[in-house]
N, C-alpha and C positions, 0 to 999 in steps of 0.2 A: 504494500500500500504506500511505504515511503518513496520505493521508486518512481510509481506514477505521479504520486503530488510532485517529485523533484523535475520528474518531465514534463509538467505541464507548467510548472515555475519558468521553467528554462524557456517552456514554449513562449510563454508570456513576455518574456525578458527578451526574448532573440522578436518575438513579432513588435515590441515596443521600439527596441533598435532602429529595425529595418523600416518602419515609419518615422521614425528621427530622422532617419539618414534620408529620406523622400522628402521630407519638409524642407530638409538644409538645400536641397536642390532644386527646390520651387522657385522662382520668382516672378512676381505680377509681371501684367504688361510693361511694357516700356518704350516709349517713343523717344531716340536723340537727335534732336534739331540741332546744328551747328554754323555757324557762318561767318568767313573772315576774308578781310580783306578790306581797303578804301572805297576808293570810287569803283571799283570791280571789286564784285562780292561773290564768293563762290559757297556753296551750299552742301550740306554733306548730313545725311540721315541714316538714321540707323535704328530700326524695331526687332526687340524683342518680344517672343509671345510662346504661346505654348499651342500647338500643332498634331492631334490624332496622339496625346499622350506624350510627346516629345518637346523640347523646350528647345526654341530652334532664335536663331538671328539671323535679319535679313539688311545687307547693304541695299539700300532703295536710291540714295544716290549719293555722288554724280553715278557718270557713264564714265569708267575710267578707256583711254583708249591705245590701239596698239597701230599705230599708223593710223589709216582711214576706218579702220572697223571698230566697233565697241564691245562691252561686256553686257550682260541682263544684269538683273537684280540677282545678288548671291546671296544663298542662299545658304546655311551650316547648322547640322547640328552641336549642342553645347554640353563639354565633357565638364569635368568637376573643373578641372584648370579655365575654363574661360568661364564658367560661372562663378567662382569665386573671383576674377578679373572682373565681372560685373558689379556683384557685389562692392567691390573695395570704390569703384569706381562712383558708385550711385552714394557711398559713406562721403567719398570725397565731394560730390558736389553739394549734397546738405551743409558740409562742412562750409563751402565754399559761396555758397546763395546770395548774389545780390552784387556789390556792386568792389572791381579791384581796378588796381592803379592802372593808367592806359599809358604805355612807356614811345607808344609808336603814333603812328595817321592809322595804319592796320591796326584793328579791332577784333578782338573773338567775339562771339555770343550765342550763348548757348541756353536750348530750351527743352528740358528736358521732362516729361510727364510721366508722372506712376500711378498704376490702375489702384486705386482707394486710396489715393496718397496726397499727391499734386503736385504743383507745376514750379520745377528750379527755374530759376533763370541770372544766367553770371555773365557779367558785362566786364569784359576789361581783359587783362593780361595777367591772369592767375598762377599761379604757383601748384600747377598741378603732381609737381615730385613724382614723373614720370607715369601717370594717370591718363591724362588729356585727348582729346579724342582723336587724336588720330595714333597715340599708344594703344588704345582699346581698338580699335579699326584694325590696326596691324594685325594683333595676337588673336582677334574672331575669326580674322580672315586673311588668315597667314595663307593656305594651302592655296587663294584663289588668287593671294597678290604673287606668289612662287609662278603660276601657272602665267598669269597675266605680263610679269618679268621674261620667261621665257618664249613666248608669242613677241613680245619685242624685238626683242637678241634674234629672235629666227628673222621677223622682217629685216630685219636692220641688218643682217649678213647676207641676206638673199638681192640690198639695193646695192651694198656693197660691192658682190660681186658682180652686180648689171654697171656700176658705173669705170670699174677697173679697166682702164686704157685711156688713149688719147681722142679729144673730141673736137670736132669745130665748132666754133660759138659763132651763133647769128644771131643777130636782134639786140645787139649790147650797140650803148650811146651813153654819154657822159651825163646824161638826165634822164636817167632812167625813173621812173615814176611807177609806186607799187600798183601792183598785177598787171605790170607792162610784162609781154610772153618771150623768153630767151630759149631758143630751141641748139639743141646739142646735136652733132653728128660727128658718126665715128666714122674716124680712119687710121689707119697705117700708114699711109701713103705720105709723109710729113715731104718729104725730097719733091714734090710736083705739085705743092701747095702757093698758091697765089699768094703774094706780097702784100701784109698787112691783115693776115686770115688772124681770127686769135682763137689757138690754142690752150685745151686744160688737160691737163693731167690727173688722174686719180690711181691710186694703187690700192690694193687690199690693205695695207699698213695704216691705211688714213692718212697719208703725204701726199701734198697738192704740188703742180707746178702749172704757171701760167707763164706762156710765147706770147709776144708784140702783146705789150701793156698800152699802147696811147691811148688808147676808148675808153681803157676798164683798168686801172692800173690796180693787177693784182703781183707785182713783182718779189717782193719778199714773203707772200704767203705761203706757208710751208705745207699747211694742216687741213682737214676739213672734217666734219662733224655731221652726223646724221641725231637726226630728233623725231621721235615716232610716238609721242605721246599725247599727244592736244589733237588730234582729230584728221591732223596731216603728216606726211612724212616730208621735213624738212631739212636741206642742206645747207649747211653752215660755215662757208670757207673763213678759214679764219683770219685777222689780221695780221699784216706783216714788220716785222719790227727786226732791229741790228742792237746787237748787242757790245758795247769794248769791251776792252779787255781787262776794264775796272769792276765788269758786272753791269752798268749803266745800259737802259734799255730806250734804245727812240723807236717810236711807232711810223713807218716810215710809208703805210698804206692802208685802208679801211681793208676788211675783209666784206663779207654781202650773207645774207641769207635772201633761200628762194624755197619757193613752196613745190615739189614735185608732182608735175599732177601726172602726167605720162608718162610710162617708160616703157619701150620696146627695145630690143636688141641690137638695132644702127642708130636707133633714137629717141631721146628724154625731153621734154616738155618741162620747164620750168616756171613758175610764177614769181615775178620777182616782188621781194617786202622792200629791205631797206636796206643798206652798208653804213 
C-alpha cells in the first residue's frame, strides 16, 4: 500500500513539474513595432503568438533583399533559448518605458504591445546592454539571416564572374546625370580599338583598371565593389587616391556607382547614380 501512495506522490510531483515547465514556456501575444532613422525612417516588426499549440515568431517586416528578389514573412518556431531571449527582452523594455536621451538626428522608437498587458513605448537612444531589437531579430532569426547571407554571396559571385574581363564603355560624358544608361561591351580585341574608346577592367579579385580617362577620369581606381542588398545589385568603383611614402593619402579621382539593370554575356546595362 506504501508503494502505490509513493507512486502516485511521484505521479503528482512529476505531472506538477511538467506543467511548470509549460507555463515557463508560455508567452502572450506580442506585437514589436520599431522605427529609426531621420528624415528616412525604416520600419521593422516582429509578432509573437502561439500557433496549433506551438509558440512561433514571425519577421513581418521589412522585405530584407538579395539583389533584385526579396524574402516572405519568416516564419520560426521558438526553443527555450529564444524564449527566454524574449523574455529578458520584454523585462528590458518595462524597464526601459518612456522616454531616453536622443545623442543623434536618428531616432529609435519603439512600440511594443502585450496581450493582457499593454502598450511600451521608448523614444530615444537607450541602453539596451545588448537587448535591442535588432539583437533579438538576429538570434529569432539566425537560421533565415545564414540563408539570406548566403543567397547574397551566391548573386554576388555569379555578377562577379559575368563582369570578369575587359569592356567598352558607351554612353559616359563629363555630366552624367542619375539614371542617365552607360552600356558595357566586351572585347578582346584591345590592338584594333579606335582612339579615344574607354576601357574597364574587372577581374575576379575585385581590381578595376580604366584606359583613356578624358570623359570619365577613372585613373587611379584600383577596386570595385558589388552591393546586392536594397533591392538592386549595385556596382561600386571605387575612388582613386596616391599614396607617399610618409603614409599621406590624396584622393586624386571620384570613383561612381551604377545600378545594374542588365546583364548578358557581351553585354551589361548600367544605371548611373552619382561619383
Amino acid at each position: 500500500m506504501k508503494k502505490i501512495n509513493y507512486l502516485f506522490i511521484a505521479l503528482i510531483i512529476t505531472s506538477c513539474s511538467t506543467q511548470q515547465n509549460e507555463n515557463e514556456n508560455l508567452l502572450p501575444n506580442i506585437e514589436i513595432q520599431f522605427e529609426t532613422g531621420c528624415e528616412s525612417r525604416e520600419s521593422y516588426s516582429i509578432s509573437i503568438q502561439t500557433e496549433s499549440g506551438q509558440l512561433i515568431a514571425k519577421k513581418n517586416e521589412p522585405n530584407y533583399y538579395y539583389g533584385t528578389k526579396t524574402d516572405s514573412i519568416w516564419t520560426v518556431n521558438l526553443d527555450n533559448t529564444k524564449i527566454n531571449a524574449v523574455k529578458n527582452f520584454i523585462l528590458k523594455a518595462k524597464i526601459l518605458n518612456g522616454e531616453c536621451p536622443i545623442e543623434s538626428t536618428s531616432v529609435d522608437e519603439y512600440n511594443i504591445t502585450i496581450e493582457n498587458d499593454t502598450t511600451y513605448e521608448i523614444h530615444g537612444h537607450c541602453d539596451w546592454n545588448g537587448l535591442d531589437y535588432f539583437s533579438i531579430e538576429k538570434l529569432l532569426f539566425k537560421e533565415h539571416f545564414n540563408n539570406l547571407d548566403y543567397a547574397r554571396n551566391t548573386l554576388k559571385d555569379s555578377v562577379i564572374k559575368e563582369l570578369k574581363g575587359q569592356w567598352i564603355i558607351t554612353g559616359l560624358n563629363k555630366e552624367l546625370k542619375r539614371n542617365d544608361i552607360v552600356t558595357m561591351w566586351r572585347t578582346d580585341e584591345l590592338d584594333d580599338l579606335e582612339k579615344g574608346m574607354i576601357i574597364w577592367n574587372f577581374s575576379d579579385s575585385l581590381s578595376f583598371g580604366s584606359l583613356d580617362n578624358e570623359i570619365f577620369d577613372l585613373t587611379y581606381s584600383k577596386k570595385y565593389q558589388l552591393l546586392v542588398a536594397y533591392g538592386n545589385v549595385n556596382l561600386r568603383i571605387s575612388s582613386g587616391a596616391l599614396v607617399d611614402s610618409k603614409g599621406n593619402m590624396t584622393i586624386k579621382n571620384c570613383g561612381a556607382d551604377f545600378n545594374i539593370r542588365e546583364i548578358e554575356s557581351e553585354k551589361i546595362v548600367l544605371d548611373y547614380w552619382w561619383r
